[in-house]
C-alpha atoms as a printed R data frame, in Angstrom:
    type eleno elety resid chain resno       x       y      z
1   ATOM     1    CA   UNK     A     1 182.104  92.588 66.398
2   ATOM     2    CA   UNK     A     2 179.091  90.642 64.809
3   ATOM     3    CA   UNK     A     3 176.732  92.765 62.449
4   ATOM     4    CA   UNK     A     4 173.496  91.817 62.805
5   ATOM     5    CA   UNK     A     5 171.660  90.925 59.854
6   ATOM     6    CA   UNK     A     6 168.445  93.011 59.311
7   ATOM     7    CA   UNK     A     7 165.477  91.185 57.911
8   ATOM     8    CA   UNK     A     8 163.689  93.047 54.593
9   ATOM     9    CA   UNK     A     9 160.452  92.168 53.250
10  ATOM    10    CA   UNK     A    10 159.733  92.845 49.632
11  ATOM    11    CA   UNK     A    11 156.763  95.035 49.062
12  ATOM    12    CA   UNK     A    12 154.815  94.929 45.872
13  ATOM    13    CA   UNK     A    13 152.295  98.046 45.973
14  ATOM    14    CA   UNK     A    14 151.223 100.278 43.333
15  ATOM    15    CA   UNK     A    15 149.194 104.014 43.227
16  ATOM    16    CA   UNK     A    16 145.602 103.260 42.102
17  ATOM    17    CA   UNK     A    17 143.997 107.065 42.887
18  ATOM    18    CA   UNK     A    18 144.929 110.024 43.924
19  ATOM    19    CA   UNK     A    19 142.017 112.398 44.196
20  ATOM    20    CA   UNK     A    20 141.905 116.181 45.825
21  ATOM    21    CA   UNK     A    21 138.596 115.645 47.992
22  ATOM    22    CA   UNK     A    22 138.923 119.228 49.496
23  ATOM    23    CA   UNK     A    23 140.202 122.861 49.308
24  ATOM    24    CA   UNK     A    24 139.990 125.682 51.402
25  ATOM    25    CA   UNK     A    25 142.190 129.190 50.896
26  ATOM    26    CA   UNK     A    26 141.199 132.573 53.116
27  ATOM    27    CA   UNK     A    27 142.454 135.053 50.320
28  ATOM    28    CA   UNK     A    28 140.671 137.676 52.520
29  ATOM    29    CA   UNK     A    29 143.062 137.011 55.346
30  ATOM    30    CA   UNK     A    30 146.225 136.357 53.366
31  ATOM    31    CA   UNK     A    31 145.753 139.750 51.528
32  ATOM    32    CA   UNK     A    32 144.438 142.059 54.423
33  ATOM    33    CA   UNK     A    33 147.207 141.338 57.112
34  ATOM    34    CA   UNK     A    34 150.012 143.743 57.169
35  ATOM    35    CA   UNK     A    35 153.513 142.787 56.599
36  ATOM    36    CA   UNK     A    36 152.497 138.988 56.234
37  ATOM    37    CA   UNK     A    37 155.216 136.391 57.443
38  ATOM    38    CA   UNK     A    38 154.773 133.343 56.490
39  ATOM    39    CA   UNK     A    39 157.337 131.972 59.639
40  ATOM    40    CA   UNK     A    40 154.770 132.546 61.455
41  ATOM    41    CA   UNK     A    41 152.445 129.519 59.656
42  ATOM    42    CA   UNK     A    42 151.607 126.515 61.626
43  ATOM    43    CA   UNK     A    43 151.124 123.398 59.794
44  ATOM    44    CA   UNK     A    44 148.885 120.728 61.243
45  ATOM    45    CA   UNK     A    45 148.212 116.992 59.913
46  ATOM    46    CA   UNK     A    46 145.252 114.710 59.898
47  ATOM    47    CA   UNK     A    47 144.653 111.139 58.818
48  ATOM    48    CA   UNK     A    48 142.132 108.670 58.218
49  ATOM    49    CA   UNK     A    49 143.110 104.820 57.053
50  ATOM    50    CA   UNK     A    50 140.739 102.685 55.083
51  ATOM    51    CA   UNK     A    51 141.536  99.699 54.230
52  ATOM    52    CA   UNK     A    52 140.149  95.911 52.748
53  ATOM    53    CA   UNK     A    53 142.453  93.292 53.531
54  ATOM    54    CA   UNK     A    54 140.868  90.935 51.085
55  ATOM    55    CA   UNK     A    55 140.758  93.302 48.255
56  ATOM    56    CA   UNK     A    56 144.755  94.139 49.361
57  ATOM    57    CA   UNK     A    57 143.144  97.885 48.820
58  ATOM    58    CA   UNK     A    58 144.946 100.355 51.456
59  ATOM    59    CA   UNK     A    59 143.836 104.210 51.312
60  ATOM    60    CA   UNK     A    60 145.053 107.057 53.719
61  ATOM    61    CA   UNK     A    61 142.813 110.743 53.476
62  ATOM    62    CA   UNK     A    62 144.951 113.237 54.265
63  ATOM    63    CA   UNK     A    63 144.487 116.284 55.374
64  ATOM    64    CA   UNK     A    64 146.974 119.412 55.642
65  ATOM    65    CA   UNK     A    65 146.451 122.644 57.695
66  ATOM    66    CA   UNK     A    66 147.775 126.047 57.381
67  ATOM    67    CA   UNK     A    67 147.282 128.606 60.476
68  ATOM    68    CA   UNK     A    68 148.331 131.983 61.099
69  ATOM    69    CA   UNK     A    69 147.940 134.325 63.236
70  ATOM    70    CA   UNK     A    70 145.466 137.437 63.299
71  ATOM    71    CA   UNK     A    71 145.198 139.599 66.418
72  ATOM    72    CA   UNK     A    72 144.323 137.371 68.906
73  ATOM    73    CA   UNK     A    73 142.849 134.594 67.311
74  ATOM    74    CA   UNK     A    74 144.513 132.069 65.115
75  ATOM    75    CA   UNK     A    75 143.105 131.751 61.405
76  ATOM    76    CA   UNK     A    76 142.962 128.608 59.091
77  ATOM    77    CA   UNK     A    77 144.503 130.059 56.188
78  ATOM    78    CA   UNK     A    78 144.798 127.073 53.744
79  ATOM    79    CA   UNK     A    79 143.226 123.415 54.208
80  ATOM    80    CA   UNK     A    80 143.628 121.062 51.564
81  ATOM    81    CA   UNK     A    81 142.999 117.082 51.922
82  ATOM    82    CA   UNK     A    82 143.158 114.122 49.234
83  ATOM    83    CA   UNK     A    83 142.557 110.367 49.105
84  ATOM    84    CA   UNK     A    84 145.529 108.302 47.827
85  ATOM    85    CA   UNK     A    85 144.673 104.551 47.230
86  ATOM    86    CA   UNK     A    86 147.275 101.957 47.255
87  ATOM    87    CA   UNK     A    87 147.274  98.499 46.316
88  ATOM    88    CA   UNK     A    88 149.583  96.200 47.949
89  ATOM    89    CA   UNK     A    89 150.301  92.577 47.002
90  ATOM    90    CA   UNK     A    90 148.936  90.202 50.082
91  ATOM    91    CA   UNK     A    91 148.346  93.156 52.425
92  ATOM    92    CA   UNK     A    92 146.986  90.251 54.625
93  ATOM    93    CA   UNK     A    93 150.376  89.310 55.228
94  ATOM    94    CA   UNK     A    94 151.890  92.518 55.881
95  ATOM    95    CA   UNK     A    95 148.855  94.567 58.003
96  ATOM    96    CA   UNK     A    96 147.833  92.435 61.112
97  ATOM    97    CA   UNK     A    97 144.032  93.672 62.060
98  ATOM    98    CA   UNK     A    98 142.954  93.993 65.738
99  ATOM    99    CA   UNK     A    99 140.451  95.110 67.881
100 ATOM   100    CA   UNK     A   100 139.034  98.553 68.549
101 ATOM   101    CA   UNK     A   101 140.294  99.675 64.813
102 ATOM   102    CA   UNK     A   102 143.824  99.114 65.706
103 ATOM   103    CA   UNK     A   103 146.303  97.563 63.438
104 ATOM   104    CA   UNK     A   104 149.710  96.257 63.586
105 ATOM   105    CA   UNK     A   105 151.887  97.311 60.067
106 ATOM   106    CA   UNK     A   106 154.575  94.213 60.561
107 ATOM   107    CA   UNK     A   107 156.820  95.714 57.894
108 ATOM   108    CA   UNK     A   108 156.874  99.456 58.753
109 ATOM   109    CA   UNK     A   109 155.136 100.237 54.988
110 ATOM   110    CA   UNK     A   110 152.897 102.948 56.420
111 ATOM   111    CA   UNK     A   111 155.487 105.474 56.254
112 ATOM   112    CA   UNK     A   112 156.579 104.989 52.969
113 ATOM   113    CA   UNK     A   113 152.895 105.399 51.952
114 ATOM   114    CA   UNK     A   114 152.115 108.682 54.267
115 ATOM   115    CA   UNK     A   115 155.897 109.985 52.239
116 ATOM   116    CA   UNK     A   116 153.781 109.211 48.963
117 ATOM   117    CA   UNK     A   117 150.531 110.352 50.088
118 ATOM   118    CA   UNK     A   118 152.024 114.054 51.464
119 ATOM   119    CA   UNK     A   119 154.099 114.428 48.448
120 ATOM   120    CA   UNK     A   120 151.006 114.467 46.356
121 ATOM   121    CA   UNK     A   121 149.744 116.953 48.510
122 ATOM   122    CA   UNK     A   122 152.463 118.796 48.335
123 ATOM   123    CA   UNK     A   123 152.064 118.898 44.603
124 ATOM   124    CA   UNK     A   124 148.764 119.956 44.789
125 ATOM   125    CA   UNK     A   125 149.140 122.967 46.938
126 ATOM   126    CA   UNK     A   126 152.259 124.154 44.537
127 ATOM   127    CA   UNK     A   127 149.636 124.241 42.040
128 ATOM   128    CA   UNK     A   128 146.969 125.926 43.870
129 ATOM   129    CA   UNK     A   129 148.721 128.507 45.600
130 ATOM   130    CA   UNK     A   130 150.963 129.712 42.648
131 ATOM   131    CA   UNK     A   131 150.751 133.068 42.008
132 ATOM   132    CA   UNK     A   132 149.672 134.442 45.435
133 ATOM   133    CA   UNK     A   133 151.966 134.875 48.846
134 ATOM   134    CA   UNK     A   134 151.320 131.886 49.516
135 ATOM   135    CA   UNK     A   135 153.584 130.539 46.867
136 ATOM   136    CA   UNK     A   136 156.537 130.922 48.666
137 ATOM   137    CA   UNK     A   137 155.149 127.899 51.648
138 ATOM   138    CA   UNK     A   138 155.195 124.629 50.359
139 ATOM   139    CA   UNK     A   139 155.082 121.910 52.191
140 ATOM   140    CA   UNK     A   140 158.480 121.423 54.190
141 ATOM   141    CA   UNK     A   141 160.114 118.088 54.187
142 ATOM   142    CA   UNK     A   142 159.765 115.677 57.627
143 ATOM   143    CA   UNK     A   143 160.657 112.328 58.659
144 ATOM   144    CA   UNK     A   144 157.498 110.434 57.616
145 ATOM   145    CA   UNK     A   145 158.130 107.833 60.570
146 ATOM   146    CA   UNK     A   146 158.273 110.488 63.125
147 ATOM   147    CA   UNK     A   147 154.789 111.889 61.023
148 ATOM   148    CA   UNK     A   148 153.235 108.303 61.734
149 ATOM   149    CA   UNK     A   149 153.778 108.198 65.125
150 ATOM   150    CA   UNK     A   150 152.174 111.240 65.591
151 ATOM   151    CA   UNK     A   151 149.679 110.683 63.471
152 ATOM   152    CA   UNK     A   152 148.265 107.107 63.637
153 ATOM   153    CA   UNK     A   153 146.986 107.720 68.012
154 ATOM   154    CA   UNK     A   154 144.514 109.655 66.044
155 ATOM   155    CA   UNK     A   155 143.975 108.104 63.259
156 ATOM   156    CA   UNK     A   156 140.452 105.895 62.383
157 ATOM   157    CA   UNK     A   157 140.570 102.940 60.573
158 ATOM   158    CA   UNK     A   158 137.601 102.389 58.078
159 ATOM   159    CA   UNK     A   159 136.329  99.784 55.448
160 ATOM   160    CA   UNK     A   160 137.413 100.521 51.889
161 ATOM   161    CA   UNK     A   161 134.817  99.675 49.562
162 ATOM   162    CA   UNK     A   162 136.746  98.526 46.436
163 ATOM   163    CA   UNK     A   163 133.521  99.134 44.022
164 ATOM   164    CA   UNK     A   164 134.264 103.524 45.496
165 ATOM   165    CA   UNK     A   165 137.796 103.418 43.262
């Protein structure tokens, strides 16, 4: 039997920023409900893409969700979001614009840079929920492609201004 020879593209990108750009943590709720479980957390996922082909500047906002559960309602426990900005060597040639803020990524990069992007996160919320019972949640770890897929049919795409960095 043949194997088929997969074609690789090289990728030259770097991490230019990572910045926290929000936080939000309901001590009141974590503290006041009884016999808190944290198996009961839901974790949700947002994203927003900006990028500038020209500048080869690529930045993804992304935003993570705790929820729990309170009587009959469902409470936002934690949200935290950050802006990670990547430059990538001739993004021109590897992001393929098109209409209606749609994109095509021709070498399947995005994934790798959603892994980066949530990892910082992750990092982030270590830090900012040690100490409380919240300490015990991080971030669990996922298939970023799976993540994309999910993510980018909501995702906007948005002009980066390189002079914002």
């Amino acid at each position: 039997m043949e194997k088929k020879k997969l074609k690789t593209t090289e990728v030259q990108l770097r991490l230019l920023k990572i910045q926290e750009t929000g936080f939000f943590m309901d001590s009141a709720v974590i503290s006041t409900v009884p016999d808190f479980d944290v198996t009961k957390i839901t974790i949700e996922f947002a994203l927003k893409i900006e990028m500038n082909i020209e500048s080869d500047l690529f930045g993804l906002h992304v935003v993570v969700r705790y929820k729990y559960p309170v009587g009959e309602d469902v409470k936002k426990i934690i949200e935290l979001s950050s802006f990670n900005n990547f430059g990538v060597k001739n993004l021109k040639d590897i992001i393929e614009l098109k209409e209606n803020n749609e994109f095509n990524d021709k070498v399947g990069i995005l994934p790798t840079l959603l892994s980066i992007s949530v990892s910082s996160l992750r990092g982030i919320l270590v830090a900012k929920t040690a100490g409380t019972i919240l300490a015990d949640c991080p971030l669990p770890i996922f298939n970023p492609a799976d993540l994309c897929k999910q993510l980018i049919r909501n995702s906007k795409i948005v002009e980066l201004n390189p002079n914002d960095i």
